[in-house]
C-alpha angles and dihedrals in degrees: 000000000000116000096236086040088052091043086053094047090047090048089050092052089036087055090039088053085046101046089047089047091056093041086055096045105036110011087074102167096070088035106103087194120090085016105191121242138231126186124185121186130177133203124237098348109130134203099280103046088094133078100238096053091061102273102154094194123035130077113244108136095139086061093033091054095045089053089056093051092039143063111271120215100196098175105044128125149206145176115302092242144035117274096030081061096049098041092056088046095058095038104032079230129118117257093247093058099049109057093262121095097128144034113244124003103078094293094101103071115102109233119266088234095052119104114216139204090274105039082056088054104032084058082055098058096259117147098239119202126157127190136191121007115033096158089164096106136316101219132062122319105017105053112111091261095059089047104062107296121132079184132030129178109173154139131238128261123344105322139353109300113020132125106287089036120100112290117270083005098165101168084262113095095324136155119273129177122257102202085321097322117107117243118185105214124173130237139049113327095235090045087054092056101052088047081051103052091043087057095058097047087049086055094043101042102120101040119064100269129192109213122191116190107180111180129216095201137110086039114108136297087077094219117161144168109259097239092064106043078052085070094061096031099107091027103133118221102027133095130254084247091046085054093066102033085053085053094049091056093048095057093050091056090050091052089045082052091051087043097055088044085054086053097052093044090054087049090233106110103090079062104040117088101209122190128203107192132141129219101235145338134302116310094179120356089080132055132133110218113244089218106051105010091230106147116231113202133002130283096178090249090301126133116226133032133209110350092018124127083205115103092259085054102061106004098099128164120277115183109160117180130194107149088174084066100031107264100124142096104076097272108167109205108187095203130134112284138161139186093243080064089064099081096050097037091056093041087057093046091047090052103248134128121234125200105188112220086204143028119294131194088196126100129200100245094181089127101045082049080051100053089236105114131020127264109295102257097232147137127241141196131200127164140167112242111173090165126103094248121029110255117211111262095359102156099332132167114193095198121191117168106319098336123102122187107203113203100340088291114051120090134197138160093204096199092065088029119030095159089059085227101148121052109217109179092119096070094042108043096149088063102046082055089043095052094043092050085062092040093064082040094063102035093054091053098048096040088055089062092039114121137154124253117249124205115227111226126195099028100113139065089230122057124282111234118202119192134222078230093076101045120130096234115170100211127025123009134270128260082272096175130036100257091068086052091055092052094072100229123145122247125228107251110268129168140209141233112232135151124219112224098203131014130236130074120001116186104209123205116196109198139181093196127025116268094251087060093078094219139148112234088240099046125106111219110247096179090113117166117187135243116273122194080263114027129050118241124252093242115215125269137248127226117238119202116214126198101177145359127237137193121179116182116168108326095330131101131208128186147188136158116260120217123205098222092060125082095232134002108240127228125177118197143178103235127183125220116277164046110334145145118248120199108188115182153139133248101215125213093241081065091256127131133222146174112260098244095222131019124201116206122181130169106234105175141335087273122217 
């Protein structure tokens, strides 16, 4: 070859090399590498509020065509309730291992020392943003921005509503948190996540982006838009409350189905792995009538719904889709899955490596996704706490294949008996030891990691709000949404674990309302809105009446007189660095006492 001919050849492959590096680096929707990640995760919706799951009622063809375009996990599990769920998601680590075995109590904030989904992508150059339900803490450090998060839109607490939300938040043009500052948006809530989410894509489109939209709705209160509880108006055999729930879920198809057109306008779908999924059985779109024993709804054959260690309790929908990378087609594989699989699945399929710092009980299951290995051969627990401190057995379901063991005691083998109908320990009893084996295995291990979350104080240039919500209280449970704090009645006394940063003068309010509520201590809200056939009312409130103010932390009391006509009682304090428990409450003129329902804590000097 000629020397100018081969020159011309060289620079031909040189420029080639070149052209395939920058496709690969920069021309990101063919590219089936750094594929960008959706997950969409809804709250309280079971396994048979959708169509293709043999719901014969309700209106979900968005969901029911991706399942047919996507991979189907139909014997995969989760936590019974909402934030256990989401917490092993995120971490690949059981519930009880990772600070968040209940709801509310103090047990819902994620541990300072765990490493979650998008501090795994975010240190691998991923664009992060969440929207919608966080339920993981409301305080430093465990809000979504601390954990991972370069943008969080969410709402406080569990759900719309309740104590540490927005005040008078009602899923209509409310007030949501924009990494921690509040943004009023219109529209129904549902409806604003999704805009949200979309917005972000839009920004991060051409950079590898992790999305979590994790959904509020269908949890209680049953508000919906009217247009959707008028689809299921007329709709014969199922309840007034399954009507809007029907409707919520609805809504929510018909934004999944906005959100997939969004993707294929941008270009971006072939590359974009998207999960549907949900956090725990049915809350409402089962139930059997007491009176007359007629079933309302569909439960897919499954006994329990929400909180229940039974199969209709924790088995939920995964359909995940990324044709680019060869999830597609509507396979259904009925191994053995779980939600604390999710973070190292995804960092295999993105192509990290990911090194835990702790235990997981989570596999990565890529190749069984693939089609490439078989279904990992495992055993699984999941159980429904509720309590401020796990108790050995409570609830539990060791799971392996198609086998649950309910209790320690209780056998099924759920695909000749899905409605775990017939105990059969009796004629296994090797695997019942077996199961259970595992079982104390297991539960030494992870209650040797088990902690409470502490909530760090002072950091911060704003004020720190604590929330009645999150108050260790030992029987009962707190005013955990805002309509117990309207009713006026008193709460047992209940601390906190927190930890001061920094040492020197706190300045303590003690409030019965949040500050953006406008409201005197002693006033009752008379702000009521009635009842509608899809929306709950905003009951009436009820007055209170203070005498004094009290702050316990450690060993130490401060006091101050409260006065009904004031918005908070106010209590300074020299405060040393450090972990601590901190008791704030009233004395009430009735000669009652009560928690105080929000504490605002801010660091004022280094003190003396």
């Amino acid at each position: 070859m000629r020397p100018s001919l081969q020159a011309c050849v060289l620079s031909l492959l040189i420029l080639m090399l070149l052209t395939d590096c920058a496709t690969k680096s920069v021309g990101r929707k063919g590219s089936p590498d750094r594929p960008n990640v959706i997950i969409v995760i809804t709250d309280d919706q079971g396994y048979g509020d959708m169509g293709h799951t043999g719901n014969p009622l309700i209106q979900t063809p968005a969901i029911d065509r991706f399942a047919t375009q996507s991979v189907n996990l139909t014997n995969y599990h989760v936590g019974t309730t909402c934030a256990p769920t989401r917490a092993g998601l995120l971490t690949g680590r059981n519930a009880n291992r990772n600070g968040v075995w209940h709801t509310i109590m103090g047990a819902s904030l994620l541990n300072k020392r765990e490493t979650t989904l998008a501090d795994v992508f975010r240190r691998s150059g991923y664009s992060t943003g969440m929207f919608g339900k966080w339920h993981l803490g409301d305080n430093h450090p465990f809000l979504p921005q601390d954990r991972g998060f370069d943008e969080a839109f969410y709402h406080g607490g569990g759900g719309v509503g309740q104590t540490p939300d927005y005040w008078n938040n009602d899923y209509f043009d409310d007030t949501y948190f924009h990494n921690g500052e509040p943004e009023q948006r219109s529209g129904y809530c549902t409806d604003v996540w999704f805009d949200e989410a979309m917005r972000f894509i839009t920004d991060k489109q051409d950079d590898p982006f992790l999305c979590y939209l994790s959904l509020n709705a269908p949890h209680g209160p049953y508000n919906v838009r009217e247009e959707y509880y008028n689809r299921y108006r007329d709709t014969e055999g199922i309840t007034e409350t399954q009507k809007r729930f029907y409707g919520m879920i609805t809504n929510i198809d018909d934004n999944f189905a906005r959100l997939l057109r969004h993707l294929d306008q941008l270009g971006i779908s072939e590359n974009t792995i998207i999960i549907f999924t949900t956090d725990n059985g049915t809350a409402a779109g089962y139930r059997r009538d007491p009176r007359t024993d007629q079933i309302m709804g569909f439960n897919a054959e499954m006994r329990g719904t929400k909180g229940s260690e039974y199969d209709g309790g924790h088995r939920v929908p995964f359909i995940i889709r990324w044709p680019a990378g060869g999830l597609s087609g509507g396979r259904k594989l009925s191994g053995l899955t779980a939600h604390v699989d999710v973070l190292p699945t995804l960092a295999t399929l993105t192509g990290q490596t990911f090194r835990p710092d702790n235990t997981l009980d989570g596999t990565d299951i890529s190749g069984y996704l693939l089609g490439r290995h078989e279904a990992p051969e495992r055993l699984l627990v999941t159980d429904t706490q509720r309590v401020p401190w796990p108790v050995k057995g409570k609830n539990s379901c060791v799971m392996e294949g198609q086998w649950r063991l309910v209790s320690g005691s209780e056998l099924y083998e759920v695909s000749e008996d899905p409605g775990q109908t017939t105990n059969v320990a009796d004629a296994y009893p090797e695997r019942v030891e077996r199961m259970n084996a595992f079982y104390e295995d297991w539960w030494a291990d992870v209650i040797s990691e088990t902690e409470l979350s502490t909530i760090e104080l002072g950091g911060t240039a704003k004020p720190d709000v604590i929330t009645c919500h999150d108050a260790r209280i030992m029987e009962g449970t707190p005013p955990w949404n805002q309509m117990l704090i309207r009713r006026g009645e008193p709460m047992k006394l209940a601390p906190y674990a927190v930890d001061f940063v920094r040492g020197g003068t706190y300045r303590f309010e003690l409030r019965r309302y949040p500050l953006e509520s406008g409201l005197a201590l002693g006033a009752a809200a008379h702000d009521s809105i009635p009842p509608t056939p899809y929306t709950d009312a905003r009951i009436r409130g009820r007055s209170m009446s203070f005498r004094q103010a009290h702050l316990r932390i450690g060993d130490r009391t401060y006091s101050a007189d409260a006065n009904d006509g004031a918005d908070a009682a106010v209590i300074e304090a020299e405060v040393p660095a450090g972990k601590a428990e901190l008791l704030a409450y009233f004395d009430l003129t009735d000669g009652g006492q009560s928690n105080a329902f929000y504490v605002y804590v801010e660091w004022v000097g280094p003190g003396k």
